[in-house]
Backbone as CSV, one residue per row, in Angstrom:
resi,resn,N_x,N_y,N_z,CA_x,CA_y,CA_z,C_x,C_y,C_z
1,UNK,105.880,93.682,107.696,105.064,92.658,107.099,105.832,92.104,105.905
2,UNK,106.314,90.898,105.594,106.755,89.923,104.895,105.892,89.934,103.406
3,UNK,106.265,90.210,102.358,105.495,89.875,101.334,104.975,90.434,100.577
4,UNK,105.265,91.909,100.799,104.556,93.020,100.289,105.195,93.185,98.852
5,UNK,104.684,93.558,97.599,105.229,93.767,96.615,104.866,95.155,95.978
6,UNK,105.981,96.061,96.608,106.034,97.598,96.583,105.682,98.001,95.160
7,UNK,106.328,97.500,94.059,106.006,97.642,92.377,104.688,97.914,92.565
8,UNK,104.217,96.111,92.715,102.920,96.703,92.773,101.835,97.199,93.020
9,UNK,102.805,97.776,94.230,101.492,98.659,95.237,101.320,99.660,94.859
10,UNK,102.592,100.041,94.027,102.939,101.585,93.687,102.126,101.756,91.891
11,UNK,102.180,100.568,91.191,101.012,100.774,89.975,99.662,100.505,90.257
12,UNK,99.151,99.650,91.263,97.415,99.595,91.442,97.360,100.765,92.579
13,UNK,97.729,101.000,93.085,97.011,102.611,93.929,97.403,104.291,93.361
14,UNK,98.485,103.880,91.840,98.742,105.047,90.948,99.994,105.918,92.514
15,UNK,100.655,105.576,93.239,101.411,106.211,93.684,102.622,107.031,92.963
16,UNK,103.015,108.289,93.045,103.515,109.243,92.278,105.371,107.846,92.652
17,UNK,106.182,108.611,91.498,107.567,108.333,91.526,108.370,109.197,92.858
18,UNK,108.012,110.274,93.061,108.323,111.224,94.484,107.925,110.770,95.779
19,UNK,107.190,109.935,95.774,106.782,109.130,96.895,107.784,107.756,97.130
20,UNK,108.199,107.519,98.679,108.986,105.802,98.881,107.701,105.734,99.624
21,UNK,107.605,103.846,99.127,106.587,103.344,100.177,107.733,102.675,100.675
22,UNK,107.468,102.970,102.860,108.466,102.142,103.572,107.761,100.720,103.997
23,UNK,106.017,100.884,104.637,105.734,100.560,105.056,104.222,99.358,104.735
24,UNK,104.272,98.530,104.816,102.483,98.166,104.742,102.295,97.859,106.184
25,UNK,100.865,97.955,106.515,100.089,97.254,107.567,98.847,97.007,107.306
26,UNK,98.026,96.018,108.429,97.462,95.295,107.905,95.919,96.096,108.986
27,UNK,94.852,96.279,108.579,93.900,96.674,109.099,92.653,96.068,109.403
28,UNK,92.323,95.744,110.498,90.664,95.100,110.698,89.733,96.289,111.068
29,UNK,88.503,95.296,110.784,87.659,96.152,112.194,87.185,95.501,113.391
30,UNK,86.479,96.425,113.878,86.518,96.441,115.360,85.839,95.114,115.484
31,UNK,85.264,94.723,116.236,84.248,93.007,116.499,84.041,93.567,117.541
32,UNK,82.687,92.702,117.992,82.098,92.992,119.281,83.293,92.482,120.569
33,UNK,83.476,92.479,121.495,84.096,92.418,122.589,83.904,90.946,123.031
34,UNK,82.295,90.445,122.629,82.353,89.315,123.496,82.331,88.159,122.827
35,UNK,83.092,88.399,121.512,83.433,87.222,121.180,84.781,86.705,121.481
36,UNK,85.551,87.553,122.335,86.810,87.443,122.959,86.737,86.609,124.297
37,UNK,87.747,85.831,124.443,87.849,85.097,125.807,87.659,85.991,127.183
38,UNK,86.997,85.612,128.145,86.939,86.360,129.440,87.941,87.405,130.114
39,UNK,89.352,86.754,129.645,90.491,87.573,130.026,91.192,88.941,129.603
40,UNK,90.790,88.905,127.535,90.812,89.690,126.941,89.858,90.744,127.239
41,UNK,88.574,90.353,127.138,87.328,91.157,127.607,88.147,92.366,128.333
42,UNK,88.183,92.174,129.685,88.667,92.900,130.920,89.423,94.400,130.012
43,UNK,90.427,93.644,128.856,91.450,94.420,128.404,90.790,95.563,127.340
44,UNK,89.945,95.683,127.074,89.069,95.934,126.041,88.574,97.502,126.097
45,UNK,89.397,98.748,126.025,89.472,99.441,126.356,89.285,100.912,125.048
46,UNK,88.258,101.824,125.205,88.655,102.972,123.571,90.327,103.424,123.924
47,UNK,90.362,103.147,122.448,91.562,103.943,121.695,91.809,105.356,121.967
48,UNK,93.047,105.712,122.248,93.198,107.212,122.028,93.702,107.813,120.987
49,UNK,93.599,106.772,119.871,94.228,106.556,118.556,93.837,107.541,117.664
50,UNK,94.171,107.852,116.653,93.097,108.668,115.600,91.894,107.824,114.855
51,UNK,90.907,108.066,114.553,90.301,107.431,114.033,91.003,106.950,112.372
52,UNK,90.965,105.864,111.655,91.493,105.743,110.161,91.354,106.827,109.426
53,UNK,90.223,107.168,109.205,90.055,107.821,108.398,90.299,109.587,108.309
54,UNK,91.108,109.465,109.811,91.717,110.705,109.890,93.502,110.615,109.109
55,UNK,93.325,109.334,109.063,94.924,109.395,108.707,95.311,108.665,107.791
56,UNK,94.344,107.937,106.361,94.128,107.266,105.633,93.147,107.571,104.428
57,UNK,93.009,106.853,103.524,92.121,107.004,102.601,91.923,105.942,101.758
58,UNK,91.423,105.800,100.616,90.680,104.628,100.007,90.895,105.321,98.026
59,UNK,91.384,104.221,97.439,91.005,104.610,96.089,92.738,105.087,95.755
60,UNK,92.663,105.661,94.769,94.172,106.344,93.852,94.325,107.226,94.637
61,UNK,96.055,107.346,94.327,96.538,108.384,95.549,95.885,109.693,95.046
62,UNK,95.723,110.659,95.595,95.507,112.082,95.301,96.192,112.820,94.636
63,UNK,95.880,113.248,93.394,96.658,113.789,92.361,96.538,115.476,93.093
């Protein structure tokens, strides 16, 4: 993702100096299915993903 400004990702979420951030991505949620075109629909399948919040969190990093 284009644009990310690591500085200051690393002072508003309090990330430690021992930490590299490599990465950002960008997260939605889910929407109902049928506001998708007919074709997508079909494709519309559960995740075998982890759920977020198995692999994420919210707020200052964890001291």
């Amino acid at each position: 993702m284009a644009g990310v400004h690591f500085d200051q990702l690393r002072e508003s979420l309090a990330i430690p100096e021992r930490y590299k951030i490599e990465i950002a991505v960008a997260i939605g949620k889910r929407a109902d299915p049928k506001v998708l075109p007919e074709e997508l629909q079909e494709r519309e399948t559960p995740s075998q993903r982890l759920a977020i919040e198995e692999i994420a969190f919210t707020g200052e990093f964890p001291k």
